[in-house]
C-alpha positions, 0 to 999 in steps of 0.5 A, a space after each residue: 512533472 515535478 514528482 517528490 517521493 518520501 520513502 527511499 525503501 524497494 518501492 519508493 526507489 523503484 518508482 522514483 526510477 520508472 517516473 525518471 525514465 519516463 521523463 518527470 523530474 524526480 526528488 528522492 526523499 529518505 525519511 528515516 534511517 530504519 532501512 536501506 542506508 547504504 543504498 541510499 548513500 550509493 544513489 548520494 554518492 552516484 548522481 541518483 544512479 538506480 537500475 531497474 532489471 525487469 525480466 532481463 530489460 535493464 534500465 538505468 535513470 539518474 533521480 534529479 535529486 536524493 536528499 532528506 530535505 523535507 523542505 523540498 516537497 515545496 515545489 512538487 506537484 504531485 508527492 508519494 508516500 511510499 513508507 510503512 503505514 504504520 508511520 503514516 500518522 507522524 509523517 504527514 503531522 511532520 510535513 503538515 506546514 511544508 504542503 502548499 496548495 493544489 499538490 496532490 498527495 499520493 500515498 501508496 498503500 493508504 489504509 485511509 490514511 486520507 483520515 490523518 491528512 484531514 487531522 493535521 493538513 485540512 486547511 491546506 486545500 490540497 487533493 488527496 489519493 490512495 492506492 491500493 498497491 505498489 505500482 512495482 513489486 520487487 527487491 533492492 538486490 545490491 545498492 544501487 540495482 533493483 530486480 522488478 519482479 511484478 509489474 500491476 498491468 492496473 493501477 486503482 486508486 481513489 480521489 479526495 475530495 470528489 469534487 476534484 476528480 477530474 482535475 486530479 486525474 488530468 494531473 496524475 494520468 500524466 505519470 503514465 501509471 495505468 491508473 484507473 479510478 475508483 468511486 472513493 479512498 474507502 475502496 482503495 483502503 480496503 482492496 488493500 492486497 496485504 489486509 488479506 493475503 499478507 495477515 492471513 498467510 504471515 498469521 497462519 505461518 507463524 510456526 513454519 517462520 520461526 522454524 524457517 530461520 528466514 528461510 520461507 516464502 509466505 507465497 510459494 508455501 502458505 497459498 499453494 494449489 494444496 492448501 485449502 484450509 488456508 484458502 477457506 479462511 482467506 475467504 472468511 475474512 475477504 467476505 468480511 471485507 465485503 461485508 463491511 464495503 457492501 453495507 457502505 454501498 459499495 459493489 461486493 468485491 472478492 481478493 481474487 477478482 481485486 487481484 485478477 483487475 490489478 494483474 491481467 489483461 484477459 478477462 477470460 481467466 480465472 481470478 483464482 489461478 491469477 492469483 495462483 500464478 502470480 504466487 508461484 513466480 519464481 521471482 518471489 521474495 522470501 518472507 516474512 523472515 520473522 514473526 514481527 515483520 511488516 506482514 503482522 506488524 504493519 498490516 494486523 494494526 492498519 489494516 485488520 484493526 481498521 476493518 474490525 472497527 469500521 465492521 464494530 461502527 456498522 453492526 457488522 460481525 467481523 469474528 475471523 478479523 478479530 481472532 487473526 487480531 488476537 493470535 498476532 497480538 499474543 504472537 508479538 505479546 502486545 497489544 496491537 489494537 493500540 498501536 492500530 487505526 482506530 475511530 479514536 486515532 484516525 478521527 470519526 469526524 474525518 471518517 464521517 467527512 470521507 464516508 460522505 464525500 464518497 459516491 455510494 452506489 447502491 445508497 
């Protein structure tokens, strides 16, 4: 298939590399110059070579195609936004008139970001699907060369609108990702992993990272097997979650059990020490190395500014979501409710049309 991924950041390239190795025909977009430049100029400059070490597998693909030619998202099926959700909003607005008809528009993590394609893209007749989480997790070690250090075992995500599920799934089954499908975008967007684990663990570290001077490992030293203060309010505001995706007649889903079903087979284990163990893997990165770093900066706004607004719309009291909003927004001294994913900036009218497009088990 002819896949077009706009991102050239750890995840971006790793997928760009694993759907070439699978045999698709990959376009590499870059749409910023925040980050790894060097890379990029390296994939330039070396026919699109990028190699994936996992575990000691070694594999090399060569991408058909890196470029920052926006205009080559023509002639994809299937394109992947694999940026920051906090640049989301611009970047669908900017691709707006490039998208044809009947691609689908794969974003990854998507925040319900569906809401923002409806704003600039409703005329486009286009399917829409969101992720929950990175299909690979790892780090880009050198230009070049990337070190896998988790791989989802399951992959789900949600289809908009309903109507065209099947034909999405026939398509997107295609890039052998181990999707499984949810009952709506609504879902994906809150068993978002990061809305938790990352605000929580980043928001309640604040001290050790400043201390730290980029030596820290949210993973290895915020959720260990000693820490249950920590682990309490994890819960607090997963419940929260729940609270919120249960009044939209949802299943109660925990983070644990979210997690235990993206990263194990064997439905005999504990979805907590699931998690505990995919915390402890030798192969975590270090981070956040600062306060303002994508772990508050990106998913307090997104995320808990999303879910406190969905709870607020609901008659839902969402007190833990609300303070871990108000310490980060001192932390970073502003105001990140402004910069976040409220009714007013997603759109109520596109997160009326998403909440009845969604199919409500318990309603």
């Amino acid at each position: 298939m002819n896949i077009a991924i706009l991102g050239a950041g750890n995840a971006g390239c790793a997928v760009a590399a694993d759907l070439t190795l699978k045999g698709h025909d990959v376009t590499l977009i870059k749409t910023s110059h925040a980050m790894h430049d060097d890379n990029f100029k390296y994939l330039q400059e070396n026919n699109g070579e990028f190699t994936l070490n996992e575990f000691g597998d070694i594999k090399t693909a060569h991408i058909s195609r890196v470029t920052r030619d926006l205009n080559t998202l023509k002639d994809a099926e299937i394109i992947i936004i694999y940026i920051q959700t906090n640049f989301h909003e611009a970047l669908i607005k900017k691709i707006s008139d490039i998208l044809v008809k009947n691609q689908i528009l794969l974003i990854n993590p998507g925040y319900l970001s569906t809401a923002y394609v409806l704003k600039y893209c409703n005329n486009k007749d286009i399917i829409v699907a969101e992720a929950e989480s990175s299909f690979i997790d790892g780090r880009i070690m050198k230009p070049g060369y990337f070190r896998v250090g988790f791989r989802n075992v399951r992959n789900p995500i949600g289809i908009y609108p309903s109507k065209r599920k099947k034909e999405a799934i026939q398509k997107l089954d295609k890039l052998d990702e181990q999707f499984v499908y949810l009952d709506s975008v609504i879902e994906a967007a809150l068993h978002n992993p990061n809305l938790i684990v990352h605000t929580v663990g980043s928001v309640m570290s604040i001290p050790r990272i400043e201390k730290s001077k980029g030596d820290f490992c949210m993973y290895h030293e915020a959720y260990t097997r000693d820490n249950p203060a920590t682990w309490r309010i994890l819960e607090a505001l997963d419940s929260e979650k729940m609270d919120v995706l249960e009044k939209l007649g949802y299943s109660r889903l925990s983070y644990v059990d979210a997690c235990k079903y993206r990263n194990s087979l064997d439905d005999s284990e504990d979805a907590k020490e699931v998690f505990l163990s995919y915390a402890e893997m030798d192969t975590r990165a270090k981070g956040p190395t600062v306060v303002d770093s994508r772990y508050i900066s990106e998913d307090v706004p997104q995320g808990l500014v999303m879910l406190e607004a969905l709870g607020q719309s609901l008659n839902i009291m969402t007190p833990i979501t609300t303070a871990l909003i108000e310490i980060a927004s001192v932390a970073l001294a502003r105001d990140l409710r402004k910069e976040g994913r409220t009714p007013n900036k997603l759109g109520q009218e596109n997160i009326n049309c998403i909440l009845e497009d969604g199919i409500r088990k318990n309603v």
